[in-house]
Backbone as JSON, one array per atom type, in Angstrom:
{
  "sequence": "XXXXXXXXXXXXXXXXXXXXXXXXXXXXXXXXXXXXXXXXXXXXXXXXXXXXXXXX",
  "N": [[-10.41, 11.1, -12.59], [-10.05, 9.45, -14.76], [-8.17, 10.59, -16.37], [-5.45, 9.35, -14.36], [-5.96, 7.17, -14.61], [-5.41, 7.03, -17.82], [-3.14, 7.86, -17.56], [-1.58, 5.64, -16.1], [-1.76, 3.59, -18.06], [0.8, 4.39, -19.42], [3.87, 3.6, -20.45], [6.22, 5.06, -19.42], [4.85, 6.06, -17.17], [4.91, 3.76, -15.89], [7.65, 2.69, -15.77], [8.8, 4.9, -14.3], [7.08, 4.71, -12.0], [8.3, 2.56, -10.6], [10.69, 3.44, -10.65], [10.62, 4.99, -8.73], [9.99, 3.71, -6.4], [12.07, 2.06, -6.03], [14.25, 3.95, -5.21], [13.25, 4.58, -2.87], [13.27, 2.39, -1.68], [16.17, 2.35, -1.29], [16.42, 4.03, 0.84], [15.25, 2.33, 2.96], [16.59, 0.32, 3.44], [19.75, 0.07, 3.45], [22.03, -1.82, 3.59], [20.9, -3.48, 1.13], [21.27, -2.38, -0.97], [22.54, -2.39, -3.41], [21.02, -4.53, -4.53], [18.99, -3.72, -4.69], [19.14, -1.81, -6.2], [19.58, -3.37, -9.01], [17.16, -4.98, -9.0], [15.57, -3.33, -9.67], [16.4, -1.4, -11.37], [16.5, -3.37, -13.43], [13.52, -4.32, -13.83], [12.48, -1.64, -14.53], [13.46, -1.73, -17.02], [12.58, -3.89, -18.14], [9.96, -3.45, -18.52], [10.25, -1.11, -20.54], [10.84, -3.27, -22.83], [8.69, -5.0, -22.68], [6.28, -3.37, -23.11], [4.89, -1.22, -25.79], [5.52, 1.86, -27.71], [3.41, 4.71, -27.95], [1.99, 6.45, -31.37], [0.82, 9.72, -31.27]],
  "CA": [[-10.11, 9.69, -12.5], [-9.46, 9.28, -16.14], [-6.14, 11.15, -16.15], [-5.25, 8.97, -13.5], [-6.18, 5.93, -16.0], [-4.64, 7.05, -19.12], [-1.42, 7.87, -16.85], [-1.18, 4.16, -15.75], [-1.48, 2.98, -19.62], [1.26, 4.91, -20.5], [5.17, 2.81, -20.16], [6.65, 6.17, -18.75], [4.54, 6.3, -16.01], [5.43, 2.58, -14.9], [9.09, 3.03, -15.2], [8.73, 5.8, -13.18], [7.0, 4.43, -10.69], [9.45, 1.77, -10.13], [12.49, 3.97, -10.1], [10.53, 5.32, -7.3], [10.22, 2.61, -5.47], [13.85, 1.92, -5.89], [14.55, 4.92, -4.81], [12.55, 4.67, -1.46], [14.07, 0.84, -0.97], [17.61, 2.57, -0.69], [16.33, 4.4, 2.02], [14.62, 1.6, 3.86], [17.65, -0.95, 3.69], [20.76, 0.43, 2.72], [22.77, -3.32, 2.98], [20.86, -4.51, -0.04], [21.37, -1.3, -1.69], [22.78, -3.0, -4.67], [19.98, -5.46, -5.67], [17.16, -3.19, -5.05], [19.08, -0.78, -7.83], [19.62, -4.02, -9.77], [15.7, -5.0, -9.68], [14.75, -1.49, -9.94], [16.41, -0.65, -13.01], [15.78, -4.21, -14.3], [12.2, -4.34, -13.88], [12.25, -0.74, -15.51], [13.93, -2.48, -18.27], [11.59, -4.97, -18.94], [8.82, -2.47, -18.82], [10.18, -0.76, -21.8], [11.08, -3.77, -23.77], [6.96, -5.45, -23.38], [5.26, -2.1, -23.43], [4.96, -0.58, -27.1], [5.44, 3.21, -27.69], [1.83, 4.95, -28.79], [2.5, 7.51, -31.52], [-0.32, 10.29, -31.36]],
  "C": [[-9.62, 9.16, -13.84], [-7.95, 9.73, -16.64], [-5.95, 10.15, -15.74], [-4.86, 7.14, -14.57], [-5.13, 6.07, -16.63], [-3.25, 7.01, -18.66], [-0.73, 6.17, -16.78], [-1.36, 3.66, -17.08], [-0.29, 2.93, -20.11], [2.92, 4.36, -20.01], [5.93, 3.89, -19.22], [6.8, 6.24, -17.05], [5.21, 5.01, -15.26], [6.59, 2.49, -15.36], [9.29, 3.74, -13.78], [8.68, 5.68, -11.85], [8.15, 3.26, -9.71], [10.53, 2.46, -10.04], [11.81, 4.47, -8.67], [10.47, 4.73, -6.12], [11.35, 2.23, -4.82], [14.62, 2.73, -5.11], [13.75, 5.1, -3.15], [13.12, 2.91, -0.91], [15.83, 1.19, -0.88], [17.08, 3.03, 0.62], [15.96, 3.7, 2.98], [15.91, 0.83, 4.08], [18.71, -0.56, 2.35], [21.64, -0.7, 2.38], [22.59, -3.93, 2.12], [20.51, -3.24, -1.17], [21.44, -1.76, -2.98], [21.79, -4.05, -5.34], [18.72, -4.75, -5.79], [17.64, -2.27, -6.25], [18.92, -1.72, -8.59], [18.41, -4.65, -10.13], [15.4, -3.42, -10.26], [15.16, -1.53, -11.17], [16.47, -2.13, -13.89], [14.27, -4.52, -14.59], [11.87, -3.03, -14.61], [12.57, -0.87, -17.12], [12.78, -3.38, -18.92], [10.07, -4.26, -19.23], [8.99, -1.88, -19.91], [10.19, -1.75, -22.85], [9.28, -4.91, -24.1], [5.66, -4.24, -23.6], [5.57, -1.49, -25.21], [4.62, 1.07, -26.59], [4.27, 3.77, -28.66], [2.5, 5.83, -29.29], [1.11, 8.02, -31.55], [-0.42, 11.27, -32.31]]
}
């Protein structure tokens, strides 16, 4: 369960998960194909620019 944790901390992972999303909202509704890429990879955007990069 701790993996699981630290995973969700880490900016990577929540990009990620949103491209996946994105990537499963083409398949649901291909007519609004174009705004779900255009949230998708904007909301992945904004995830990198308020998340800080940990160095270890």
């Amino acid at each position: 369960m701790n993996y699981l944790i630290n995973r969700l901390k880490e900016p990577s992972t929540w990009r990620s998960l949103i491209l996946l999303l994105t990537a499963f909202g083409l398949s649901i509704s291909p007519e609004a194909m174009e705004h779900i890429v255009t949230v998708g990879v904007g909301l992945s955007g904004l995830v990198g620019i308020v998340t800080t990069d940990s160095i270890k």
